[in-house]
N, C-alpha and C positions, 0 to 999 in steps of 0.2 A: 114320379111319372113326368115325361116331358110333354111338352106341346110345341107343335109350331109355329116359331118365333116367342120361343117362354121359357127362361132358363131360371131356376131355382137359385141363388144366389146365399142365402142366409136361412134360417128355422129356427123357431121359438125354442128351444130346448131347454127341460127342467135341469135344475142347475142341484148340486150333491147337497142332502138331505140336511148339511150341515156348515152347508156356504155363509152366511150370514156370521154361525160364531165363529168360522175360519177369517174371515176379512174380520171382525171386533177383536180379535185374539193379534193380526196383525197390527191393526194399530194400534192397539194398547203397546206392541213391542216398539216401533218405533217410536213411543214419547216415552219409553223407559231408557233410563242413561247410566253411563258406568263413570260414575264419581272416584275422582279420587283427592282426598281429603289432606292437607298440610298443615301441621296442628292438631294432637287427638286429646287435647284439653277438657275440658268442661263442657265449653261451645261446641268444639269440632265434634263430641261424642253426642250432645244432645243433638246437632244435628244430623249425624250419622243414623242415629235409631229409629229418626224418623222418614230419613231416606228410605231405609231399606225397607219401612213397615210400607213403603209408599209400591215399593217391589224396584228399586231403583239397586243396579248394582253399586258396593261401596268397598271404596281401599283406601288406606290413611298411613301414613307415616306422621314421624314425631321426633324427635331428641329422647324422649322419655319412653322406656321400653312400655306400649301397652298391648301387648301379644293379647292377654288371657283376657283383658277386657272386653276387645276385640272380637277374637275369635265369639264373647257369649252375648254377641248383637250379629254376627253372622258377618263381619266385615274381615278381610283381607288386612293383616298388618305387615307392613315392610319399613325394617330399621334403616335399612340404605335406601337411599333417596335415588340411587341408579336404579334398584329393583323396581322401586314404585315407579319412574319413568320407563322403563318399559314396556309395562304393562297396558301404556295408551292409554287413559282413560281420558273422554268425551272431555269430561269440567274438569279441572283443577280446582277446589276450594280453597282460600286460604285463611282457615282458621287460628292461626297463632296472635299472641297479645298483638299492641301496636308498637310498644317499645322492641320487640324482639323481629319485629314483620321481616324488615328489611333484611339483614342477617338469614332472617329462616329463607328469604326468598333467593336470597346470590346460593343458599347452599343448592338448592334442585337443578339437574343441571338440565337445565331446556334443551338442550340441542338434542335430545333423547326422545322428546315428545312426538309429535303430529303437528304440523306445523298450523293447522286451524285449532287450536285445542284455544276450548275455551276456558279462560282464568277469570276466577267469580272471585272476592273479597269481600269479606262480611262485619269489618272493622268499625269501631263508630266513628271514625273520621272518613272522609271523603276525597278532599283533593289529595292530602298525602298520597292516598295508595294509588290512585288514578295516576301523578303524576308519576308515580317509583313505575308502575310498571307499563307505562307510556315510554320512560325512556330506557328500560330496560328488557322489552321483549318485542321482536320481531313482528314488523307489519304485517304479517299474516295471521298472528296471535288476536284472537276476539277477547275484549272484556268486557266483563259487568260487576258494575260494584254496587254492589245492594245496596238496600234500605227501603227498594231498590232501586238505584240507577241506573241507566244503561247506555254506552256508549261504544261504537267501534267495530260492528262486525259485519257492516255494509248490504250491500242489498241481495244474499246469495241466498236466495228461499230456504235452500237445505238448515246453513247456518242458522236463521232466523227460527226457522223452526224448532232447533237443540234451546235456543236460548229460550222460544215460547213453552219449551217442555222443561227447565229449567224452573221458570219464574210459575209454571202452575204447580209446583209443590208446594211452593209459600203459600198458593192463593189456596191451595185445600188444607194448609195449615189454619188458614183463620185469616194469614197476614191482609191488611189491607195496603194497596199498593197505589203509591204517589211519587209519579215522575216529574222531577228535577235535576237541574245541574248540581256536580259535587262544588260547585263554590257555594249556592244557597244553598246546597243540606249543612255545610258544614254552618252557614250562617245562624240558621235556625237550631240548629244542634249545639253552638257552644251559646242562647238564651232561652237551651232548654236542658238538655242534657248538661251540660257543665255545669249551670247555676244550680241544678236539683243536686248534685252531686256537692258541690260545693258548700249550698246549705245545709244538708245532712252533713255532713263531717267538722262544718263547723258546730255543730251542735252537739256532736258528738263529742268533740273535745272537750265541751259544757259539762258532760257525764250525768246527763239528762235520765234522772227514773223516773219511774212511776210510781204516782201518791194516792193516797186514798181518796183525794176529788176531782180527779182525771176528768177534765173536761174530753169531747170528741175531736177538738182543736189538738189538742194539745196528744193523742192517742194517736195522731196523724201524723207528729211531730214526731214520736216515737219510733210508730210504720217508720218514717222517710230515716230516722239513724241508722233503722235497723239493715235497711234496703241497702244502702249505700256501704254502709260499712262495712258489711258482709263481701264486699266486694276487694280485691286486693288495691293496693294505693300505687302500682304500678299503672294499673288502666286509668283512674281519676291522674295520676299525670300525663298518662299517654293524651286523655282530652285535652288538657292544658299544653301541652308542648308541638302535641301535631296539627294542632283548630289553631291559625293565628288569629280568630277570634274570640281566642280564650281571653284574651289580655285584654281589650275592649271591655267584656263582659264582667270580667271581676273590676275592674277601676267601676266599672261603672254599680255594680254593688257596696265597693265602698262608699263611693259618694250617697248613695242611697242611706247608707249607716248615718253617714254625718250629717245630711240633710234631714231626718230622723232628732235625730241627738239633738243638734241644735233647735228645731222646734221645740224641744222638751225644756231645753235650758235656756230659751228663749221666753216661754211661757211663766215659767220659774221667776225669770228674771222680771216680766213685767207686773209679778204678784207681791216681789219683794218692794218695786219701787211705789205700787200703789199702796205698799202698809206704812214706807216711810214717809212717802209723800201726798197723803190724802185728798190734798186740795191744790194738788197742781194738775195740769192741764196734761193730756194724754202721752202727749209728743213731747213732756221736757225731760231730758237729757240727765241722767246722774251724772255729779261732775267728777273729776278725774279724783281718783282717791290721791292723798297725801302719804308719800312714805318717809318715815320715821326718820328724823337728821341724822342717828347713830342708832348702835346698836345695843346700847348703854340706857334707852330707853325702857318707860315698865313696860311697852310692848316685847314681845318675843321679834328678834332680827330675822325670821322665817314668815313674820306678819306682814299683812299692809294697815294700818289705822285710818277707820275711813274719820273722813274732818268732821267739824260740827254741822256743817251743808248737809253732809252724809250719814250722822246717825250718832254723832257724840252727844247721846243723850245726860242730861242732868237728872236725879232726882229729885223727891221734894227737899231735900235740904242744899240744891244745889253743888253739892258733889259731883262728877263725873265718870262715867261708866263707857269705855272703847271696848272698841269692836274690833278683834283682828279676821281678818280673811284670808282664805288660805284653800286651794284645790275643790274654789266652788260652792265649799262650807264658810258658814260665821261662827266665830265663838266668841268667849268673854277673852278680855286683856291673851294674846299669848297663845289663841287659838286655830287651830283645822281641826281641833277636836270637840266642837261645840255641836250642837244640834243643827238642822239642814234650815235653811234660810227664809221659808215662811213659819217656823214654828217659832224662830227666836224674834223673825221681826213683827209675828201676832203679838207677845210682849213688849217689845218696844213699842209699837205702836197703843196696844191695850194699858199700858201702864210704864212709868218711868222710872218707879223706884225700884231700885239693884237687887231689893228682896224678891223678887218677881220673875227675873232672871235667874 
C-alpha cells in the first residue's frame, strides 16, 4: 500500500529454509583446492591421502607408474606430465627427492599451466628450491616453500586466499607453523636436521645393539639409528649437498669429537705424570722423551725409551727396567702392547722391582 510522499523501497523477507547451509556449503567449496602432486613417493602419497581425506581434489604424476595406488586413495594418476598440466590444477606440489628435484622440475612443461598457479615445495632444504624456481618460473607464478615459508604472490586477495586455503590443511594436520626466510630455515635445519641425521648413521656404522642393561640413554640411541636409517642415503646427502650449511655443521662436530678426546687424553695424561712424578709441583712439564741412537738397541725401533727423568726405573738390585711408548699405551722394553698408562704407572710408582710389572 502506498502513501503520499512514501515509497516502499526494500522488505524484510524470509530468506529459503536452507540459506545458511547453502552459504556454509559455499565456503567450504571455495577453500577446497585441486592439488596436483609431482612425485607420488612415499611423501607425495602420504600427502596425497591426506588431502583428499581433507575433501581437497588430488592428481599426481611420477616417473614410477602408480596408477592402482592411486586410483585406491581416490587421486587422478597421469604418466605424462602434459596430461597432468592440463588439467589446471590450483597448487602444484612438488614432492620428489631433493637430489632428483631439479630434473623432475625442467621435465613439467609450465607453459601448459595457468599462469597464477601456485607451486608449493615440501623439500628439507630451503634456499635451493626457492632459488631453482625463482629463476625458473615466470613472475606471474606464486610460491610457497613449506616448513612453511612463504614468499611471492603479492597482494591479490584472491591469490592470498588459495595460499591461506593451502597452509590450513597443515594447520588441521597438527602442523605448527613458523615463519621464516629460506636462508634461516636452512640455517637451523643443517644444526638440526643434519646433525641428528648424521649422528644416527654414524652410529649406525658402530652396528649399535641391544643388551640386556639397556639404559633409556642408550634405547634413545637406538630410536635415533633406527629413525635415520630407515631413511634412504640419497636424502641424508641431499641435506649435505644442498644446505651450504651442512659443511660448517659437520667441521664443527668434528672438532667437538677432538675437543672431547683430547680432555680424555688430557686427563689421562695428568694422572700418569702425577704417578711418576709425586712431588713435583702441578705445572712441571714431562721432558721430552729420548729416542733410541739406533735401532740395534734392546728397545723395539717402533718404540720411544722414556729417559731416567721419565721413568727408567731401577729396581732393588739396581738393574734397569724401560718403558717403550707407542700409540698412547706404555709397555715393558719393546712395547704398544703393554697395559694402558695409569695401570703400569700405579706399579711403577707403587713398587720398582721388575717382578711387579
Amino acid at each position: 500500500m502506498h502513501r503520499a510522499g512514501l515509497r516502499v523501497v526494500a522488505i524484510d523477507a524470509a530468506q529459503f529454509f536452507d540459506f545458511e547451509h547453502r552459504a556454509k556449503q559455499r565456503l567450504e567449496k571455495d577453500m577446497k583446492l585441486r592439488v596436483g602432486i609431482v612425485g607420488f613417493g612415499n611423501f607425495g602419497q602420504f600427502l596425497a591421502k591426506r588431502l583428499v581425506d581433507r575433501g581437497h581434489t588430488v592428481i599426481a604424476t611420477s616417473r614410477t607408474p602408480y596408477d592402482e595406488v592411486a586410483r585406491s586413495m581416490g587421486v587422478a594418476f597421469y604418466s605424462d606430465p602434459n596430461d597432468f598440466c592440463e588439467e589446471h590444477p590450483e597448487v602444484v606440489l612438488l614432492a620428489s627427492s631433493i637430489l632428483s628435484c631439479e630434473n623432475v622440475f625442467k621435465s613439467i612443461p609450465v607453459q601448459r599451466l595457468k599462469r597464477n598457479t601456485l607451486f608449493v615445495d615440501v623439500l628439507s632444504v630451503k634456499v635451493f628450491p626457492k632459488q631453482m624456481l625463482l629463476r625458473q618460473l615466470p613472475p606471474e607464478v606464486d610460491i610457497l616453500c613449506t616448513h612453511p615459508i612463504k614468499c611471492g604472490w603479492g597482494e591479490d586477495p584472491r591469490r592470498q586466499k588459495r595460499v591461506e586455503a593451502f597452509l590450513k590443511f597443515f594447520r588441521e594436520e597438527g602442523c605448527s607453523m613458523v615463519e621464516m626466510s629460506c636462508e634461516e630455515h636452512d640455517r637451523q635445519a643443517a644444526s638440526t636436521q643434519f646433525i641428528t641425521h648424521t649422528v644416527g648413521r654414524v652410529l649406525g656404522a658402530m652396528q649399535l645393539a641391544p643388551t640386556e642393561i639397556n639404559t633409556k640413554g642408550y634405547d634413545a640411541l637406538l630410536n635415533l639409528v633406527n629413525n635415520t636409517t630407515n631413511d634412504s642415503f640419497d636424502l641424508y646427502y641431499g641435506l649435505f649437498l644442498y644446505n651450504q650449511n651442512a659443511t660448517d655443521e659437520l667441521e664443527r662436530l668434528e672438532a667437538a669429537v677432538d675437543s672431547v678426546k683430547k680432555q680424555l687424553f688430557g686427563r689421562l695424561h695428568d694422572i700418569a705424570r702425577k704417578q711418576l712424578f709425586p712431588d713435583s709441583p702441578a705445572r712441571t712439564q714431562l721432558p721430552a722423551p729420548v729416542v733410541p741412537a739406533s735401532p740395534s738397541s734392546s728397545a723395539s725401533s717402533a718404540s720411544t725409551v722414556v729417559s731416567a727423568a721419565a721413568g727408567a726405573a731401577s729396581d732393588s738390585n739396581g738393574s734397569h727396567v724401560g718403558f717403550g711408548v707407542r700409540e698412547g699405551l706404555v709397555g715393558k722394553d719393546g712395547g704398544g702392547s703393554g697395559p694402558a698408562i695409569p695401570s703400569l704407572l700405579s706399579a711403577v710408582g707403587g713398587s720398582q722391582n721388575e717382578s711387579s710389572l
